[in-house]
N, C-alpha and C positions, 0 to 999 in steps of 0.2 A: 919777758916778751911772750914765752911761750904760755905762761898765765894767764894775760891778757889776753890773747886769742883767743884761748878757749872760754873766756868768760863772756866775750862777743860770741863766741858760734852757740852756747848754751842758751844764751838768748835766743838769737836765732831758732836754737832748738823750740824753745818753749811755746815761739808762735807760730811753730809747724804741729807740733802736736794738735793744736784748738783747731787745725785743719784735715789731719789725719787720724782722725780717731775712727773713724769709721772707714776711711778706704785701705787699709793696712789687711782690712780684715778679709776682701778680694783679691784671687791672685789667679793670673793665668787660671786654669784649671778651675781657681772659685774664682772666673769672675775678673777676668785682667782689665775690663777699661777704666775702673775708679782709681787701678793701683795705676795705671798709663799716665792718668791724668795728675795723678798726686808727684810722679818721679820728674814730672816738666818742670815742677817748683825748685826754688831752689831749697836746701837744707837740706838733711841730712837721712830722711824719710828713705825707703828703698835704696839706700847706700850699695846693698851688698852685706851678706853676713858673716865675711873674714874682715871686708873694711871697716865694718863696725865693734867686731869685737875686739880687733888692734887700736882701733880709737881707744874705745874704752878702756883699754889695758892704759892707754898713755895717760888719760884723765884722771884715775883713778890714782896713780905711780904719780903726781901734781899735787891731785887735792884730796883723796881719800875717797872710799867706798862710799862717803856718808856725805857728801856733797851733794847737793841737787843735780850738779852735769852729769854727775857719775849717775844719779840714780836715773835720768832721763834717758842716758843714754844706755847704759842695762835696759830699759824699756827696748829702744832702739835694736838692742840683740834680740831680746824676746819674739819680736814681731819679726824680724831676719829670720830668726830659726825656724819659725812653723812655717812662713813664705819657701823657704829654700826648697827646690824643685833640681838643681843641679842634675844632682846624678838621673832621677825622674825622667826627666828631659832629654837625656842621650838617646840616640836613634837606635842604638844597637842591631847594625845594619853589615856587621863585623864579618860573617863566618859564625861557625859553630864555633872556632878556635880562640875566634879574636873577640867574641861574645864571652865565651867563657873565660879570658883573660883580662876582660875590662871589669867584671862581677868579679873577681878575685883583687882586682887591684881597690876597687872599690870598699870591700869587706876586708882588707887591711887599712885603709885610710881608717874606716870607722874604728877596728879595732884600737887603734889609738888614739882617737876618740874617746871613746870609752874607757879606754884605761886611768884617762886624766880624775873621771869621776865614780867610776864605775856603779853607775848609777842610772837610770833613765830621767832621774828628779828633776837632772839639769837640763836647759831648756836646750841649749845646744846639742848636749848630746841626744834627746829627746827627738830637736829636728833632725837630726843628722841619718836617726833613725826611721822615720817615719820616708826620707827621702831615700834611705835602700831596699826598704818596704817596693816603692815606686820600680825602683830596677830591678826588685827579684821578679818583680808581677811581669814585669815585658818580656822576661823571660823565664818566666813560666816556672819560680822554683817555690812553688806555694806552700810547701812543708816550711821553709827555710822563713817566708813571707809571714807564714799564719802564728809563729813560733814568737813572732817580732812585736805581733800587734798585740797576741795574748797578754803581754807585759804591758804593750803600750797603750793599749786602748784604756786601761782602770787609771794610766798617769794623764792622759788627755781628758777625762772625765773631771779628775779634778781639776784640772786647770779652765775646763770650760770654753766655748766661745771658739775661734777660730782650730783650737786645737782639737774640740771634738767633730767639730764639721771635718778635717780634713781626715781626723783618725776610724771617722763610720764611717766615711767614704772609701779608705783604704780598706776597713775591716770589713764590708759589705761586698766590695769585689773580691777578698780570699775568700767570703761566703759561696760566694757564684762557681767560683775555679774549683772549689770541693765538692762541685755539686748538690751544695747545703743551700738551694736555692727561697727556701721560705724563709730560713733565717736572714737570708741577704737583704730580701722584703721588708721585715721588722726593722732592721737597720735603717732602711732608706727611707723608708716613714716619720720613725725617728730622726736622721737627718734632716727631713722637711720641714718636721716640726722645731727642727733648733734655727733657723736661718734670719734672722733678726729683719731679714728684706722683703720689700714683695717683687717678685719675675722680674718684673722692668727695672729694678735697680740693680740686680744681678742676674744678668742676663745668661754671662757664659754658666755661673753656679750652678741655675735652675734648668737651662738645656743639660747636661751632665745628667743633673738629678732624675730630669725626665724621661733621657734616654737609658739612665740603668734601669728606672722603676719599670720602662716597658722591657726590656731584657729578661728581666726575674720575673716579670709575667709570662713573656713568652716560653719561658724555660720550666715554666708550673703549668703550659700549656690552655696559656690563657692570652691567645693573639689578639682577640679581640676587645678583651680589655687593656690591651697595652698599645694596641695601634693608637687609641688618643694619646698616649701618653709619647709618641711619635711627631704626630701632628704638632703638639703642644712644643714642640722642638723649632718648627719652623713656625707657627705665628709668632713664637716669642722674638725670633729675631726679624722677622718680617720677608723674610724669603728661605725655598727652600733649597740648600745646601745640596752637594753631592751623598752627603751621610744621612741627611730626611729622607732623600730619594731611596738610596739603599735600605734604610731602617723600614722608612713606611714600605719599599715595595719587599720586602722581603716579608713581612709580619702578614702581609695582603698574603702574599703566595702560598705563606702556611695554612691562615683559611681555608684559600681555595683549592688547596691537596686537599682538604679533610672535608671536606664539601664535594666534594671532584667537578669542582665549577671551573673547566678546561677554559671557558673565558676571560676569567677574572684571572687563570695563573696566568694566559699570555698577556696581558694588561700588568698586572706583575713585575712579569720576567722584562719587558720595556722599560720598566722604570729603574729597574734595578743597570739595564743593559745600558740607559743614559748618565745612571750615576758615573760609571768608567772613564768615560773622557772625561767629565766637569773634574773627578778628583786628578787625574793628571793634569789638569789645566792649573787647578790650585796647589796639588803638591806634588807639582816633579821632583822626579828621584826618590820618593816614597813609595818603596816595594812593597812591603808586609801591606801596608793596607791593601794597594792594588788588588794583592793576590786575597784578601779577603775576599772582596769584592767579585773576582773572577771564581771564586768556590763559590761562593752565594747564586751567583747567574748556573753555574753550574748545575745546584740544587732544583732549582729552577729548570732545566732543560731534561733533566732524569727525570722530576714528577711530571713532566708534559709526555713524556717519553712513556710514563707510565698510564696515564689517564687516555693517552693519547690511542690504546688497545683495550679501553674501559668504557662504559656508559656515559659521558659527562651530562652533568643535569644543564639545565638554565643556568644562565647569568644570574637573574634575581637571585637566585635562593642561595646564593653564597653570600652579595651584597647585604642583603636582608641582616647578615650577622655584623656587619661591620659599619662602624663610623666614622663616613666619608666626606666629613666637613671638610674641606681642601679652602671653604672662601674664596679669597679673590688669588691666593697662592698658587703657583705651577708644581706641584709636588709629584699627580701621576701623571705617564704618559699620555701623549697624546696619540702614540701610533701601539700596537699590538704586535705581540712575536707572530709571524705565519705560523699559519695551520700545515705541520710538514706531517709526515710519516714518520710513525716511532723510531725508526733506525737512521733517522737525520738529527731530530731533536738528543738520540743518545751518542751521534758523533759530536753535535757542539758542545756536552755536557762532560765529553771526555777531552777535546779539548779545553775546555776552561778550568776543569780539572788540570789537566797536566801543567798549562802556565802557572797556576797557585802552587801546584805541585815544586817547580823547579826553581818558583821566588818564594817561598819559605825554607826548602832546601841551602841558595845560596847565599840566603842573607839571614838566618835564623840557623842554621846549623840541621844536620841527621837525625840526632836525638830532640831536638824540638819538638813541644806536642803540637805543635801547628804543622809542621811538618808532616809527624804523623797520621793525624786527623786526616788531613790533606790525602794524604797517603791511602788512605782507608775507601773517601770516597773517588779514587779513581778506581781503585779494585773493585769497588761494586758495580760499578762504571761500565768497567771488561768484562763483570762476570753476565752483566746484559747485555751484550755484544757477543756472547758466546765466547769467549777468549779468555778462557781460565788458566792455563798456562803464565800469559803475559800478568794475569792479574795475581797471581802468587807472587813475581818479586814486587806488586805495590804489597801486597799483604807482609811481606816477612817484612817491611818496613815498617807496616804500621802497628805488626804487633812488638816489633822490636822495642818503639817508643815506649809504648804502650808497657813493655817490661823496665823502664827507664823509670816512667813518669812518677812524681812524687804524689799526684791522686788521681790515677785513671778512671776515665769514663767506664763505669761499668758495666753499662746497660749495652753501651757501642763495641765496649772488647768481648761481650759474648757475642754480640750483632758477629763481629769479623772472625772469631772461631766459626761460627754460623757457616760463614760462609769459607772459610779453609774447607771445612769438611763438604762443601758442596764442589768446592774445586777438586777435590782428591779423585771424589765417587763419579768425577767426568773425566779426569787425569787418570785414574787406576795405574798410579806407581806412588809405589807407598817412599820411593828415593825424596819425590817433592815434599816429603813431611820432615826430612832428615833437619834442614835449619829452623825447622820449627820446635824441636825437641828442647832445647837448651833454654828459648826465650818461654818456655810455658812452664817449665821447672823453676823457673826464676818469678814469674807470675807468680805460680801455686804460692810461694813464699811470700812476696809481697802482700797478697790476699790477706795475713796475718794480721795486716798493720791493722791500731786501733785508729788510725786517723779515717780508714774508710767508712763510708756512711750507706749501707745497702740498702735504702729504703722498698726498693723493688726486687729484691731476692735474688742478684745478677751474680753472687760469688757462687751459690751450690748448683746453676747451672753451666758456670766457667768451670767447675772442678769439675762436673762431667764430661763435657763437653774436651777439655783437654783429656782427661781420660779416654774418653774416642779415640782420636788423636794417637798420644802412648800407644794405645792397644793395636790399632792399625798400622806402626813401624814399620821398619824393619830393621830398624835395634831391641835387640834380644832385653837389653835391661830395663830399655820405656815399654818394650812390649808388657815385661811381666810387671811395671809398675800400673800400666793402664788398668790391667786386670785385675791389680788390687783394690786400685779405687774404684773399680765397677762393682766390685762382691761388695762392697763398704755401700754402695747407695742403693743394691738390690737387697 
């Protein structure tokens, strides 16, 4: 009897194949409405990739490895395992506590996993790997991430085809998180070029693609060639999202700081300030983005804050740099942030701060680097409001992470030494330097690692700079450390 069944459902099998060869290879993430449409069939296609691989265990234990159903359906795992997003997929919305225990439970699952094969060859344990990749990146354990792909990315290579789209996608954002922002570039190029579709057949794929490509420009300081690559986000789906709104108006706002075309950042700062509601309206109960979202407006209300005691040129001549093909799309605002007084525009910038602030805190954990990040720009926040005091405990925060993080910004942890020592020289009590002492000894040592990548020279003016720091104590043994490393760069 039970022969017989499976010799009906392999059939089955066989004329879901001539239907699924091609939409196996979109999924969520790459691309989920071909796979939506294909799991409505019936058969066996998006089963699930423990249902599938306990099938196959059962077909095989019948009729052998070397059977057609068996071999069909070994396909059937292959195409589960690079699909599987599971772990991926968790919100990890935990706590610092409860984050860090679902990643630990997770990296025991795999580990035995892995034990079965110890191998990456095999395609299971391969996906299985590729989807804790997914979980280290949402929270932020990119040593542990970049470690995974190095192996995996040369087995996805070989295998081609959905495996290497999903493994440069993965390896292309540990690019980004290490600040190896041109290599991330090469990657997602590369990615374009493997994609067997054009936009419109993979929709969700190519919005993805286009929104990192403009990300690794923006982070190479190239806003305006990444703003189409924004744009290219919402025509492809034919409206603009609460995340086009955010992307384009934030990639705008960078411009026009750097232009100091005060109009174009409050035109901006509205579009970004409309994203807020739409993504609560689409994803309640999603904090971490939110609080993205509310640091972005943030960024936004400090440079107006700042422009806002500066010359601002025209309107034109910041447009002039950007392309604002919008079409028949709603993507910028239609209204503009008021024209306030610097000391208004840096209250709403410290409010938007602090919300990001306390929902990356309670839903990302202390040691998070969004948290810290986070942390960093409210102390800059205070230290323009004149309130250096309050903004030392955001700073012992942010450098704390920042003595955590598995590849800290480096350019941003001299930025907030930077500004420690500007808090002290207005504070003059060298006691507020006391918790800083332990998290910059701990630094100093991390600096070592060869994982960091200093393209801008940020480590030998962090070793000064905490040398400062040391030297001005009032612990006798950072004092005479400071002063060693001050004779070492004199």
């Amino acid at each position: 009897m039970l022969r017989k069944s499976l010799v009906r459902l392999s059939s089955e099998i066989v004329a879901e194949e001539n239907t699924a060869k091609k939409a196996w290879h979109v999924r969520g993430g790459l691309g989920g409405t071909k796979l939506a449409k294909q799991r409505e069939k019936k058969g066996l296609e998006g089963m699930g990739l423990m249902e599938a691989i306990a099938l196959k265990d059962s077909v095989e234990a019948v009729m052998g490895k070397d059977h057609y159903g068996s071999k069909i359906l070994a396909d059937v795992v292959e195409k589960e395992a690079v699909l599987n997003r599971r772990w991926t997929d968790e919100e990890f919305q935990d706590g610092e506590q409860g984050n860090e225990e679902r990643v630990t439970t997770l990296e025991t699952q795999f580990k035995e996993i892995y034990s079965k094969t110890e191998s990456l060859d095999d395609s299971v344990t391969l996906g299985h790997a590729l989807d804790l990749v997914g979980a280290y990146l949402k929270n932020y354990k990119i040593a542990k991430a970049a470690a995974i792909m190095d192996e995996a990315l040369p087995k996805c290579r070989t295998r081609g085809g959905v495996w290497l789209i999903k493994a440069l996608n993965h390896a292309s954002t540990v690019r980004m998180k290490q600040q190896r922002h041109a290599e991330a570039l090469i990657m997602l190029r590369e990615l374009e070029a493997c994609i067997p579709y054009k936009p419109e057949e993979a929709i969700e794929l190519f919005d993805m693609l286009y929104r990192n490509i403009g990300m690794a420009l923006q982070a190479l300081n190239k806003s305006d060639q990444a703003l189409p690559y924004y744009l290219k986000c919402a025509h492809l789906k034919g409206e603009a999202t609460w995340w086009d709104r955010w992307d384009v108006g934030y990639c705008m706002a960078t411009v026009a700081f750097n232009t100091s075309n005060f109009d174009l950042l409050r035109k901006a700062s509205a579009t970004i300030a409309e994203a807020i509601p739409l993504h609560q309206l689409a994803e309640p109960g999603e904090h971490v983005m939110h609080a993205k979202i509310c640091q972005a407006l943030g960024d936004c209300y400090l440079a107006l804050a700042t422009l806002r005691t500066s010359s601002p040129t025209p309107a034109e001549e910041g447009e002039e740099k950007l392309d604002l093909d919008t079409g028949s799309l709603t993507v910028l605002s239609s209204e503009t942030v008021p024209v306030l007084e610097s000391k208004e525009y840096l209250s709403r910038a410290a409010s938007n701060y602090k919300e990001a602030h306390t929902l990356f805190t309670d839903n990302c954990g202390h040691t998070n680097d969004l948290s810290g990040w986070c942390a960093a720009s409210v102390a800059l926040c205070l230290v323009q409001q004149s309130k250096h005091r309050e903004s030392l405990e955001y700073l012992q925060h942010a450098i704390y992470v920042y003595s955590k993080s598995d590849i800290p910004k480096l350019p941003q942890l001299q930025n907030n030494l930077e500004l420690l020592t500007t808090c002290f020289n207005q504070v003059q009590d060298p006691q507020v330097l006391s918790p800083f002492l332990p998290l910059l000894d701990t630094i100093l040592t991390r600096l070592e690692s060869p994982l960091l990548h200093d393209e801008e020279g940020s480590i030998a003016k962090i070793k000064r700079t905490a040398a400062v720091v040391f030297a001005s104590s009032s612990d006798e043994g950072y004092r005479d450390k400071g002063l060693e490393l001050l004779q070492k760069f004199l």
